[in-house]
N, C-alpha and C positions, 0 to 999 in steps of 0.2 A: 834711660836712653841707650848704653853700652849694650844693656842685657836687648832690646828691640833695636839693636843696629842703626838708630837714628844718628844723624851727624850732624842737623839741625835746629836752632830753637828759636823761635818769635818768645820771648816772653811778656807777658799782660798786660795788660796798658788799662786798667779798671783802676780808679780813684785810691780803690785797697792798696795797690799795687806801685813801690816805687819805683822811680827807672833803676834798671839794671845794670846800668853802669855808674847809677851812684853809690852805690853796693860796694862797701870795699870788699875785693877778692872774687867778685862775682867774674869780670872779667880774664882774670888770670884763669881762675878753674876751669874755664869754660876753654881757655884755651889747652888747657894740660892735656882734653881729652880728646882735644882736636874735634870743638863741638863748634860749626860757624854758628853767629848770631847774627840776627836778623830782625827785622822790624813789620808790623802788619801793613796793612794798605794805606793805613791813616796817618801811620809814622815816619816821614822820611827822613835818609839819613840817619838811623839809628837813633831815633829821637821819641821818648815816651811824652807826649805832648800833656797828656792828663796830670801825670807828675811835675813834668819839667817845665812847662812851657807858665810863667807867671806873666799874668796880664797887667797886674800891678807893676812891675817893673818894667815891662818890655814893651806892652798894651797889646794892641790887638790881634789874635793872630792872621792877619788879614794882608794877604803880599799884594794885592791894588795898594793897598792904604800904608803900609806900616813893612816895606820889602827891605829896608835896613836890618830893621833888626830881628826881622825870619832870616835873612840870610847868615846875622851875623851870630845868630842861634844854634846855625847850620853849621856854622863853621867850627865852631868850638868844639863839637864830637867829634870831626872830621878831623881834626889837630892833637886829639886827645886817644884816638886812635890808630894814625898813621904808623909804619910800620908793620900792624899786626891786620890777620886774614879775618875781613868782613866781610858781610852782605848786605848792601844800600838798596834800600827799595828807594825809588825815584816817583816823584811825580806828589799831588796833593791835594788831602781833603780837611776837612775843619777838626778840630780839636778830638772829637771822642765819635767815632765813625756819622759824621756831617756831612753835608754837601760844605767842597771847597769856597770859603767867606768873601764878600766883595762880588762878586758876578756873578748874572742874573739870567741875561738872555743864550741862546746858544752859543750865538758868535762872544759874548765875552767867554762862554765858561772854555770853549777852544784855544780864543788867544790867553786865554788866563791860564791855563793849566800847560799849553805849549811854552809858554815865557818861562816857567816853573822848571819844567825839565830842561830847558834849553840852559838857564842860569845853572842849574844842578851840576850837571855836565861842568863847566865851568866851573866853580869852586870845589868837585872833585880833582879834578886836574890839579889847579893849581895848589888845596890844600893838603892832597893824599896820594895823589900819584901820579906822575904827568902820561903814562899811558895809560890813559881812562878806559880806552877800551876793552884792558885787560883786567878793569875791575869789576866784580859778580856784582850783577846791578840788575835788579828785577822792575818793572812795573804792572799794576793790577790792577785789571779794570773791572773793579766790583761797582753791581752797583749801577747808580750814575755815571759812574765812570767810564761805564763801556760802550754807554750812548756817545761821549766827547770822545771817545777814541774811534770810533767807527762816522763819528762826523769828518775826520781827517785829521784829528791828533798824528805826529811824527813823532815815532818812539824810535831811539837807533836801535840799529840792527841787531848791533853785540849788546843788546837787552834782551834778557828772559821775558817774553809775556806767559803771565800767570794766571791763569781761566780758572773763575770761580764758578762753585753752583750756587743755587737760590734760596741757601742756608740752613737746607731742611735734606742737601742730598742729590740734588739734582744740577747736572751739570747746564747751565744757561748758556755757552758757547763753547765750542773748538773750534783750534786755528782750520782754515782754510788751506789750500795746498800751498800758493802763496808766503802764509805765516810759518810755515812749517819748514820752510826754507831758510829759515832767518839764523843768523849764525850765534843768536842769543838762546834760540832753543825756546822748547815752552815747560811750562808748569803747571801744577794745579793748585789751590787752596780749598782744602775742601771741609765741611762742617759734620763734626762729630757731636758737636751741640751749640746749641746757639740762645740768645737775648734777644727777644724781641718780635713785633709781630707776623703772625696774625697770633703765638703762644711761645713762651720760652719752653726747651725741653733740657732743663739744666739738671736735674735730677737723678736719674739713671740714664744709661748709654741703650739707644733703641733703635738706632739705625740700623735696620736690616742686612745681615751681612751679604747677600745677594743683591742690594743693590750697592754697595760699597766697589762689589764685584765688577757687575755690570756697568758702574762709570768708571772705575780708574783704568779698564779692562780699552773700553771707548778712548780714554784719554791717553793711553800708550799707543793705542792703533793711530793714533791722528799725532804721534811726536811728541809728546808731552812729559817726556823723559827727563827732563835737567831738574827740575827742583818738584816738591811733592809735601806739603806741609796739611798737617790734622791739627782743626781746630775742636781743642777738647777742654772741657772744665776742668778735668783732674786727668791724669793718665792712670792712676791705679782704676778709677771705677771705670773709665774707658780700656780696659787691658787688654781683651779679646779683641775687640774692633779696631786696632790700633796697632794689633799684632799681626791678621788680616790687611790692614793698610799697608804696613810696611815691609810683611815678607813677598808682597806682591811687587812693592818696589825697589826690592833686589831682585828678585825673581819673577816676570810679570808670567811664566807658567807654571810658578806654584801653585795656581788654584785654576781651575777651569772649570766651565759653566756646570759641570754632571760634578763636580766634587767640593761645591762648597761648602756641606754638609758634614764632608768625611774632613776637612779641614779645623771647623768646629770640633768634631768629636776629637780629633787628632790634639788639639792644646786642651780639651781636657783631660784628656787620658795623658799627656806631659805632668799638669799640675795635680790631678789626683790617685792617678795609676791607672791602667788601663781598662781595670776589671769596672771602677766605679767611673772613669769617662763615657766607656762605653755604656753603663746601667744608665745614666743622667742627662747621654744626648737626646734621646727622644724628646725628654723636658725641656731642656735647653732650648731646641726647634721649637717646640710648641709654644716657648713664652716670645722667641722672637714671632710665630703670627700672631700670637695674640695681642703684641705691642704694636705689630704694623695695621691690625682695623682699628686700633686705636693706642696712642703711646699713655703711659699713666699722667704726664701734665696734662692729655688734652682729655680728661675724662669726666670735665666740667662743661663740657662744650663751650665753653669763655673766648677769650680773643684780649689782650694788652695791646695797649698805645692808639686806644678807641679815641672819638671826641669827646674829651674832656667836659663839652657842656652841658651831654647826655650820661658819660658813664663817672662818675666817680675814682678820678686817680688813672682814667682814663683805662678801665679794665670793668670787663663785665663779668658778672657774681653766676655759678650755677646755676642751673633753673630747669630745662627740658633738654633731657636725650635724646637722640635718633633711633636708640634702642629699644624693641616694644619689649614687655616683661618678657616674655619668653627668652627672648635673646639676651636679658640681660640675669638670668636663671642659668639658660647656658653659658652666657658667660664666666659666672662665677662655677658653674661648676668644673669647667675648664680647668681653671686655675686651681680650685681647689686638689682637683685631680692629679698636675704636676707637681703643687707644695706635698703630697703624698709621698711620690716618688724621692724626692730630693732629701725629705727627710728621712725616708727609710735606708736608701743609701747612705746618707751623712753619719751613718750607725757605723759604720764601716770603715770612716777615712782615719787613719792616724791622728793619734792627738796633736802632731809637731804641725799637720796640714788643716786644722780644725778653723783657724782665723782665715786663712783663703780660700776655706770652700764656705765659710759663714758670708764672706765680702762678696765671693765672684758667683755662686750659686742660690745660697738661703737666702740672702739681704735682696738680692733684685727680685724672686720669685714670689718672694713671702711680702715686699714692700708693694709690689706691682697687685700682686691680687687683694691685699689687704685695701688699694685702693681703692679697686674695683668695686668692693664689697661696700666701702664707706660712703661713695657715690651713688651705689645702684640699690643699696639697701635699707639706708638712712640707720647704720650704725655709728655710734659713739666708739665701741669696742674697737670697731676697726683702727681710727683716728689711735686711740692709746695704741694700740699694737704697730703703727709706723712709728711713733714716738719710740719705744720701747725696744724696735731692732734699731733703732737709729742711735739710742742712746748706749746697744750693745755695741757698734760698730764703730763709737770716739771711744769707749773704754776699752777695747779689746788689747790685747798683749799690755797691758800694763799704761793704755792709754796712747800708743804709740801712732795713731790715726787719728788722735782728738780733734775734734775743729774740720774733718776733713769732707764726712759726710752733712748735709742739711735735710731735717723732713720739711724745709717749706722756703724751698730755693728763691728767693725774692719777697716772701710771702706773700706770694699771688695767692686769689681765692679759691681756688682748688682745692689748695692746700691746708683749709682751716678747719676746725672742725665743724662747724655747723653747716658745711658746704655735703649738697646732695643732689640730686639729679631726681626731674620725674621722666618714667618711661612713657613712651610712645602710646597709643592708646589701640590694638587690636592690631591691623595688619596696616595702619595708612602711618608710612613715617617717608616724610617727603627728604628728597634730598640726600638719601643715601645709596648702597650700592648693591650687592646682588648677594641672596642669601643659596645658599647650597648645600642639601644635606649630603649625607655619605653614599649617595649612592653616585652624587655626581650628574645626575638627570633630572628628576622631577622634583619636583618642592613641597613640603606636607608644615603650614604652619596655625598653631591653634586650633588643631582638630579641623582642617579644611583642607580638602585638597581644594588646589589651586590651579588653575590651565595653564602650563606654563613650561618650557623646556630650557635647561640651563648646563652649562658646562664650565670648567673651568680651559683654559684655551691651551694647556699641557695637551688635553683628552683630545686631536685636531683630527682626521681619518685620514688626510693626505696635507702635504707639502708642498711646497714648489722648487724647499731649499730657501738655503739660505733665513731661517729660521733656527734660532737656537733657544732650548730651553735651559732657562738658568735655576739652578736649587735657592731656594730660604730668599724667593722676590718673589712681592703682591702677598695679596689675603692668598691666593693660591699655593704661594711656595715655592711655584714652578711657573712663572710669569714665563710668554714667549716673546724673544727679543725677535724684529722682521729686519732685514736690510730693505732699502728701497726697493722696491718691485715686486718683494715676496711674497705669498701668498699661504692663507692658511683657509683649511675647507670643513665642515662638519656636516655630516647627513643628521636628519634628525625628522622623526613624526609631527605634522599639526595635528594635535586632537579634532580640532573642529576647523569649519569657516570660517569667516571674520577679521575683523582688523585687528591688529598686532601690533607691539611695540617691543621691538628689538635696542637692548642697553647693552652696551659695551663698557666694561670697563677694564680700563688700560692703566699702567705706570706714568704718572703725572710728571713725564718727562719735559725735556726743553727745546727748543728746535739748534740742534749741534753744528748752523749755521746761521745766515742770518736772515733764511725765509720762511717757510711753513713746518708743520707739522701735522700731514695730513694722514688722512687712509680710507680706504674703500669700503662699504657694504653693502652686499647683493645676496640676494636670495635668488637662485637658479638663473636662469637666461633675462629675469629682469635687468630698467635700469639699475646704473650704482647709484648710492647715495655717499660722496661727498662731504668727510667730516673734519673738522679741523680742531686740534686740542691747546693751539697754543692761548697762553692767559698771559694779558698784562701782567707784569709784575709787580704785587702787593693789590691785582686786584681781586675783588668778593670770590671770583672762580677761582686763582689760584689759590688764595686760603682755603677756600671750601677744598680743594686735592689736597694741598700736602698735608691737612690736619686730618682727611681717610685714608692719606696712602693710596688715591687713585683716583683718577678723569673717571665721570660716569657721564657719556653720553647716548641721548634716545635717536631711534628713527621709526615713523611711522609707515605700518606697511598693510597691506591686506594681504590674507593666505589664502590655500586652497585645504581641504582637509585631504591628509598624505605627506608622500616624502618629500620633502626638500633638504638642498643644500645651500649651507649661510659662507658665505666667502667674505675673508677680510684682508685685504690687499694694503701692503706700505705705499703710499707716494711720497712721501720721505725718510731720512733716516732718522734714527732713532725714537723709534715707534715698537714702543713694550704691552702688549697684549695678557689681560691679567684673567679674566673670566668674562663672557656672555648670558646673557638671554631671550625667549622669545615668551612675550608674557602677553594671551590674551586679556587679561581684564585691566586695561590701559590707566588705570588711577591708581595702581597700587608701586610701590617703590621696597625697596627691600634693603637689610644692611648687610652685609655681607659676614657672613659667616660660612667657611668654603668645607669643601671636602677635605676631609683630612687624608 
């Protein structure tokens, strides 16, 4: 944390995991470095409820029913820490990330969760400092939570509100102009990895650093300066995205949209020397796209926390890809391509640098494609060879990471061996996104050409402004971010007559207020057509984005054969445009594999 400037720690609240303050010396250390502590959403008051909170003695944690003794719960950290600099998150949900116990309807969960923070207030005061308002007090409206806050929750002022994304990366709200007035200031909590459905991705770190970019970049512009918290499994296998998170939050012009790239290459050329950071970015970028069409947990196509009275343990078992062989041929040879690279250079790196470039280079390159391969190709080999860098990476230096890595994070079924994938069957794979070979224009798959013109939306002919391309975001690489009103244009040939279907697909953003997330598409002087991205949360559409890293929406249209121009215009903000197409033979669907 010293060595990444962080001054901050939530620590774990997982059954593993005991409170932190029962820890002898946990507390003093943490203050030697002048590290504040702090508590997640579900924790108020510095209180590890998974640990701490015993039902057998106190009963239930339920403040309708049983507010004696959560308050008097409350109070005993509150007495046991007095004098020394905390951070109370306020406010309350059920023991291990729940909706808050005892209310039901709307109107209870407002008055229930306002009574919460009203009493909070109050036994800060009285048990830790009687100027409350001068104590860092966050609340978070994750979740459910942010529906009871935007019902009319009263959060005071000299409270941080801390906006989460949708756990996968995406930011679900910024303050309003309003919010950003508030003498509490805002924050973010943002997810480096995560538990839970529609797939856990606890295993390797896969978030793409271009959109890491592209939200905390949004959440500075809108005031979200005061606190900034990475939820990550481990921080050594999070190292680079974490380093990114945080040198952006000293410096939010450390990185800009054209240099995310030379930022990656720049910490590796820190950790392995220049001559082999610069040999190993190419690979480096290349595994981040190839984890954004697909991260290695989700390459079961599965789903965790299903109905239980259909799936087994409430988690569905591998079975059919989106990928047809072709695509999963190139896929693999992708990867095999970058495992080349990595190890030719790895010939290279000092013996003293050999365990961190095995951890931050070989282990994610060599685990991710080895997946790939034990999915897509119904290998056994593959399975032993994640076992086998997994079992290098607890014994390495003499053992000194033991326990730290997992090849089967949860033991979800992904991860077993007999788990495999069948491919897609010729060119019809419903439900995914838009394939693009190197030229960037036309499409050639299984020995067919196919009528169809496609681009990635970097490639645009004009502007209207106010359009920014970002590096290492979407299957592209170079996703284009629009402000409200902005517009992006491409000319482009119909081969023939006939009807058409134009697929967009975009960054499976959030709406960065509390209305739409719309945008325009026209082809020449016709109507527009009108499309909207936003998804219930946790519903079928949203899972189907965040598990491809992208919204793929259609519109049907009829052409003329000749030139046209397809225009795609923002009607709201944060509207990320990732690749298009115009495909006349309307039944067919494509997975996205872009221009490199």
């Amino acid at each position: 944390m010293m060595r990444l400037r962080a001054n901050t720690l939530w620590p774990a609240m997982h059954d593993v995991s005991p409170g932190f303050f029962t820890v002898r010396g946990n507390k003093e250390m943490a203050d030697s470095f002048g590290i504040l502590i702090g508590t997640s959403h579900c924790e108020p008051l510095l209180r590890n409820n998974v640990a701490e909170w015993s039902a057998k003695e106190r009963g239930p944690y339920n403040y309708i029913t049983n507010r004696e003794q959560v308050q008097r719960y409350w109070t005993e950290r509150l007495e046991e820490v007095k004098g020394s600099e905390e951070l109370f998150t306020i406010g309350m949900r059920g023991i291990h990330d729940g909706s808050m116990e005892g209310v039901t309807t709307p109107e209870e969960k407002l008055q229930g969760l306002q009574q919460v923070i009203d009493d909070q207030r109050e036994l800060i005061r009285k048990h830790y400092s009687r100027d409350v308002a001068k104590v860092p007090q966050v609340f978070i409206p994750y979740k459910e939570v942010l529906e009871i806050y935007e019902s009319g929750l009263r959060v005071p002022d000299d409270v941080t509100l801390m906006w989460c994304d949708d756990n996968y990366g995406y930011l679900t709200r910024l303050p309003d102009e309003e919010q950003q007035r508030r003498s509490g200031g805002g924050g973010i909590y943002y997810h480096l990895s995560y538990w839970g459905r529609p797939h856990d991705y606890l295993w390797l770190t896969t978030t793409q650093p271009g959109l890491i970019f592209s939200e905390m970049r949004a959440a500075w512009d809108h005031h979200c300066r005061r606190l900034w918290i990475a939820n990550v499994h481990d921080p050594k296998v999070a190292a680079y995205d974490l380093e990114l998170f945080l040198d952006m939050a000293w410096d939010i012009d450390a990185v800009t949209p054209r240099t995310v790239e030379a930022h990656l290459e720049r910490w590796l050329s820190t950790q392995f020397g220049a001559e082999t950071g610069h040999a190993i970015a190419p690979a480096m970028r290349e595994l981040c796209r190839l984890n954004a069409i697909r991260r290695p947990e989700f390459m079961g196509w599965t789903q965790v926390e299903l109905d239980k009275r259909k799936y087994p343990g409430g988690k569905s078992v591998p079975s059919k890809t989106e990928l047809t062989r072709e695509e999963a041929l190139e896929r693999m040879d992708d990867f095999a391509r970058i495992e080349a690279i990595v190890d030719s250079c790895g010939k290279g790196v000092p013996e003293r640098l050999q365990d961190a470039y095995f951890a931050h280079v070989l282990y994610p390159i060599h685990a991710a494609a080895a997946m790939t391969r034990k999915m897509l190709s119904d290998s056994d080999l593959d399975y032993s060879e994640i076992q086998a860098l997994t079992e290098r990476y607890n014994t390495m230096n003499g053992g000194k990471w033991k326990g730290l890595m997992s090849a089967s994070p949860r033991n979800l079924p992904v991860f077993t061996p007999e788990a495999h994938t069948e491919c897609g069957e010729g060119l019809r794979v419903q439900g995914s996104g838009l394939r693009i070979q190197d030229s960037g224009l036309r499409i050639q798959d299984s020995g067919f050409k196919i009528q169809c013109v496609a681009r990635n939306a970097c490639d645009y002919d004009r502007s209207s402004g106010g359009c920014t391309v970002i590096d290492m975001l979407g299957h592209s690489m170079k996703a284009v971010a629009l402000t409200k009103g902005s517009v992006l244009s491409y000319d482009f040939d119909s081969p023939e007559e006939g009807d058409a279907v134009v697929r967009i697909a975009m960054i499976p953003t959030q709406p960065s207020d509390r209305g739409d997330l719309r945008y325009e598409v026209r082809i020449d002087d016709g109507a527009p057509t009108i499309i909207s991205l936003k998804e219930p949360y946790r519903s079928e559409g949203w899972k189907r984005n965040v598990l491809r890293c992208q919204a793929l929406k259609e519109t049907l249209l009829r052409l003329t054969k000749g030139r046209h121009t397809l225009y795609i215009k923002a009607l709201d903000e944060h509207i990320v445009v990732d690749q298009w197409m115009v495909d006349f033979e309307r039944e067919r669907a494509f997975y996205v594999i872009p221009a490199r």
